[in-house]
KETORSE-448071 format. One line per 4 residues: their letters; for each residue x, z, y of C-alpha. Coordinates in steps of 0.2 Angstrom, whole numbers, plus 5000, padded with zeros to 4 digits. Layout:
A = X Z Y; ...
end
This chain:
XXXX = 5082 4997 5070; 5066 4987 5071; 5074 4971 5074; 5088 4972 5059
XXXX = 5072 4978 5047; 5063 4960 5052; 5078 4952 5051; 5080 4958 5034
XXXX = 5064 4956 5027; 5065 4936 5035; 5082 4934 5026; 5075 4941 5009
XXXX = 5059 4931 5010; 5071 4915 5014; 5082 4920 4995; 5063 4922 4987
XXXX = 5060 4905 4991; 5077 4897 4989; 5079 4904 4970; 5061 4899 4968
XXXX = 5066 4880 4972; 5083 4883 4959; 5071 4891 4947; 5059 4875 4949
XXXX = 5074 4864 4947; 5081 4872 4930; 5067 4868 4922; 5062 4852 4930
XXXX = 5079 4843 4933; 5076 4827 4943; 5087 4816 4935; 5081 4822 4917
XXXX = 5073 4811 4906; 5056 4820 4904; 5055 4828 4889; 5033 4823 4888
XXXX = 5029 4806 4891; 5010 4797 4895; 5007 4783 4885; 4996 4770 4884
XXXX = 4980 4766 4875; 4973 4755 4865; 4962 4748 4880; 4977 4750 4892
XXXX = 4971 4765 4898; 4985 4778 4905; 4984 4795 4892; 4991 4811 4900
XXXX = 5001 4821 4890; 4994 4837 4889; 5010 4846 4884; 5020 4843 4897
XXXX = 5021 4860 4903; 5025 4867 4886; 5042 4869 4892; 5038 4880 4905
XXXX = 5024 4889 4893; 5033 4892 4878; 5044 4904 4888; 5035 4918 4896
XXXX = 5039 4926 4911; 5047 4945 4910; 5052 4948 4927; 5045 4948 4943
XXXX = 5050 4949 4961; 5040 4952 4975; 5042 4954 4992; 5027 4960 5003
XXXX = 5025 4962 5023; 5013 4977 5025; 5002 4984 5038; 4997 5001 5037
XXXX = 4983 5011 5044; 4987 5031 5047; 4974 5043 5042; 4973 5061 5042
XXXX = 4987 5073 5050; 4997 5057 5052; 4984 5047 5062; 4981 5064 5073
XXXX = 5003 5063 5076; 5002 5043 5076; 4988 5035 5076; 4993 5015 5080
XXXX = 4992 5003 5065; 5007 4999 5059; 5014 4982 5060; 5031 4986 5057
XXXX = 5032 4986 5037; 5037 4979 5019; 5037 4982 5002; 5049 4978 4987
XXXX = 5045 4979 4970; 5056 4971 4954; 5043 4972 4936; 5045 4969 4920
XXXX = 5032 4961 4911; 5027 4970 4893; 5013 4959 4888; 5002 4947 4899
XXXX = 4992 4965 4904; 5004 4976 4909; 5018 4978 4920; 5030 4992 4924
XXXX = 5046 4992 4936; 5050 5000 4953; 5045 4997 4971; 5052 5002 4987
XXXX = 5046 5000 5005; 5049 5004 5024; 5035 5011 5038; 5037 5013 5053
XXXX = 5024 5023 5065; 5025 5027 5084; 5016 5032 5097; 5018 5036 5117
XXXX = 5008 5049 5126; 5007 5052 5146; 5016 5064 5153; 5006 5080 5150
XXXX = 5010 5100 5152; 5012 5110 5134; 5007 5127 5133; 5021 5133 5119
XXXX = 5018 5154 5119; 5023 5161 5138; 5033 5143 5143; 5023 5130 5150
XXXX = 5032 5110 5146; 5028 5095 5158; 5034 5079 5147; 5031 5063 5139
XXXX = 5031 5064 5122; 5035 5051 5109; 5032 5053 5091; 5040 5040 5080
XXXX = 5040 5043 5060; 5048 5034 5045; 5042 5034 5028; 5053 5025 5014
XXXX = 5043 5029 4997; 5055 5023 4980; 5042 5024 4967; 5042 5018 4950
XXXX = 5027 5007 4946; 5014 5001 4933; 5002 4986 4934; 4989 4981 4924
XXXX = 4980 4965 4924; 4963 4963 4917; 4962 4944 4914; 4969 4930 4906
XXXX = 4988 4925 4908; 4985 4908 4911; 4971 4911 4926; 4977 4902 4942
XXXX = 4969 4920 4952; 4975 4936 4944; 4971 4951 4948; 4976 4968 4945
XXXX = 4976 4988 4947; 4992 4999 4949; 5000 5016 4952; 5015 5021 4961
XXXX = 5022 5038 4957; 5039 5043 4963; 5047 5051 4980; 5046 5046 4999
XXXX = 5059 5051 5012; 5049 5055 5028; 5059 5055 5044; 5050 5065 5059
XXXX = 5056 5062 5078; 5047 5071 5091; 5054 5067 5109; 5048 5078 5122
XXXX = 5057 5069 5138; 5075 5069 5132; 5074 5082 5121; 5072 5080 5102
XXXX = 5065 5088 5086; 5066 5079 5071; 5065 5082 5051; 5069 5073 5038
XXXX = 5062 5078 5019; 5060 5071 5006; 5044 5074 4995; 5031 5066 4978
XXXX = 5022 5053 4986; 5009 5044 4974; 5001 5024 4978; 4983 5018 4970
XXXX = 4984 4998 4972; 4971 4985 4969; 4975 4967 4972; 4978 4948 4966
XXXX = 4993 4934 4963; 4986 4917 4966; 4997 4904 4957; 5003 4889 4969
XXXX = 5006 4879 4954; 5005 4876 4934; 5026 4873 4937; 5030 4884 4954
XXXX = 5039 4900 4950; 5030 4908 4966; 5015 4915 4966; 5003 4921 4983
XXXX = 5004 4941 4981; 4992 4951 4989; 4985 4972 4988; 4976 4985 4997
XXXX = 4984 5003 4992; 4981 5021 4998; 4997 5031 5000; 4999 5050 4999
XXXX = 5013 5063 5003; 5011 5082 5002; 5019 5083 5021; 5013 5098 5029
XXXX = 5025 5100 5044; 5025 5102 5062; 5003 5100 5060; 5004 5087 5051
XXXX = 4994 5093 5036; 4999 5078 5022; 5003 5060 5028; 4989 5049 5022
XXXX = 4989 5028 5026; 4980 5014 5019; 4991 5000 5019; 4987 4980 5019
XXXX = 5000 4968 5010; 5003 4952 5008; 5019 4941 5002; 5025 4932 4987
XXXX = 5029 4936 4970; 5044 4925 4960; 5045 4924 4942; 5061 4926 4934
X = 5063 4919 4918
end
């Protein structure tokens, strides 16, 4: 499961950049006559032509792709079922852009936790259990989103603030040896984010995306009293004009 989730997230970050470079080249054909010229001066001296990315400019950008690898960090009930960092994680989010401050669409992501702890005996009421256990949980949030973006539109660094609000599909595995419990619910999850785009480029449609969010779900199953987790992503954002 792990491997076809990297492949996939290497194969969507692959289509990220490839309509990025056809995005580029619909605006900036290279066998187009250019539409701004330099000229020269009186004195011979080379004149830029300072609307040469008026093209691009005139026509703002409404949506937004972005595609994040994430690392999160348990915290709470979670961190006492499985405390390991998470390296095993992405986030997807398509927004549409309002005005140059805000920002609303949907996000969706995949985490994966796991753990491994010695063989041990369980004391479980007059029955006494010598295994291994392995606690594994997946958390899949869909969440509509909203962004808002302090600064100016045309700043090469933007940063920004957001909420998530919407539902996450926890999936709990607890192997005991070769036996199994597992759960799988679905419940409100809700994600604070701060974080910044860098912009590569006055005419590159990608942009350097990157946040620090807090996520919380109400789990309270199997002593694990809610799921907390900071989570760490970076990635790119392509914007679709």
């Amino acid at each position: 499961m792990k491997t076809i989730i990297k492949i996939l997230f290497a194969a969507s970050m692959i289509m990220i950049v490839s309509a990025a470079d056809a995005q580029y080249r619909r605006y900036y054909p290279r066998n187009s006559r250019p539409m701004y010229q330099d000229r020269v001066g009186k004195n011979g001296e080379i004149i830029k032509d300072q609307n040469r990315y008026s093209r691009r400019s005139n026509q703002p950008t409404k949506l937004h792709l972005n595609l994040n690898y994430a690392i999160s960090q348990p915290l709470g009930g979670l961190k006492d079922y499985a405390g390991k960092t998470s390296l095993n994680g992405w986030h997807l989010s398509l927004l549409y852009a309002i005005n140059p401050k805000w920002q609303i669409g949907l996000g969706a992501g995949f985490y994966d936790y796991y753990e491994r702890f010695p063989r041990k005996v369980y004391h479980n009421g007059n029955i006494d259990i010598s295994a291994v256990q392995t606690h594994t949980m997946q958390l899949i949030p869909i969440q509509p989103t909203v962004l808002y973006f302090p600064g100016e539109e045309e700043q090469a660094v933007k940063p920004y603030v957001g909420i998530g609000l919407g539902a996450t599909v926890v999936g709990y595995k607890n192997y005991w040896g070769e036996f199994l419990d597992k759960d799988n619910s679905i419940g409100f999850s809700a994600s604070p984010m701060a974080g910044i785009r860098i912009s590569f480029s006055k005419t590159s449609p990608l942009e350097c995306n990157a946040d620090v969010r807090y996520n919380f779900v109400p789990y309270s199953k199997h002593d694990i009293n809610g799921i907390h987790t900071v989570e760490a992503n970076v990635g790119l954002s392509l914007n679709i004009r």
